[in-house]
C-alpha positions, 0 to 999 in steps of 0.5 A: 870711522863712518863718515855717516856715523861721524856725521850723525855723532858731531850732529847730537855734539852741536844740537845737544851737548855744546848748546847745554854746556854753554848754559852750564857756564853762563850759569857759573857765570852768573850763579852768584848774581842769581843766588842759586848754590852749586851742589852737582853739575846736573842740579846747577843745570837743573836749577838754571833750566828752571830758572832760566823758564820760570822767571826769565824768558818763558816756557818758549825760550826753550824751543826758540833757543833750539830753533836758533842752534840748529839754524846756526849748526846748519852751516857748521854741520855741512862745512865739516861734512863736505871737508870730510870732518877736515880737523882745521874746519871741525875745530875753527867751525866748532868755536865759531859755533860755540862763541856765537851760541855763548854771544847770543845766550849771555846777552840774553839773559844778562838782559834779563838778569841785570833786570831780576838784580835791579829789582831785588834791590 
């Protein structure tokens, strides 16, 4: 495979898909606590989205979250670029990625979801 098009595929991978699915599972996470229904995955992601920005966070948590994952798959990214996409470094660098995305993202709106929870009662 092209290293370029490697590169340019692992770049949507860590600034597009990994960051959605990591809200996919917080929001199965918390999808009891939120009372949302689960009725396909597009629409349990639609749903989080759009609770996520009406009630949470705000209309801008949308363009600081993806500030905040393209500033941490910078260093990812360049790592497994300069070992030439090395499987050890794409995957230790992948789940490191990944779990601090998921630290950042449940901390988040666990703070804002244990407030909603808080309220309602």
């Amino acid at each position: 495979m092209n290293l370029d098009y490697a590169t340019s595929l692992y770049v949507i991978l860590m600034a597009i898909v990994f960051p959605l699915l990591v809200d996919l599972a917080i929001y199965i996470k918390f999808k009891d606590k939120l009372g949302l229904s689960n009725k396909n995955i597009m629409s349990i992601l639609a749903n989080f989205v759009q609770y996520k920005h009406e009630k949470m966070l705000g209309h801008r948590s949308t363009v600081v979250f993806m500030i905040l994952d393209i500033i941490l798959a910078i260093p990812v990214i360049v790592l497994v670029y300069y070992t030439k996409f090395n499987i050890l470094a794409l995957v230790i660098s992948t789940a490191i990625y990944l779990y601090l995305i998921y630290l950042i993202r449940y901390r988040t709106y666990y703070k804002f979801i244990g407030k909603t929870i808080q309220d309602t009662l």
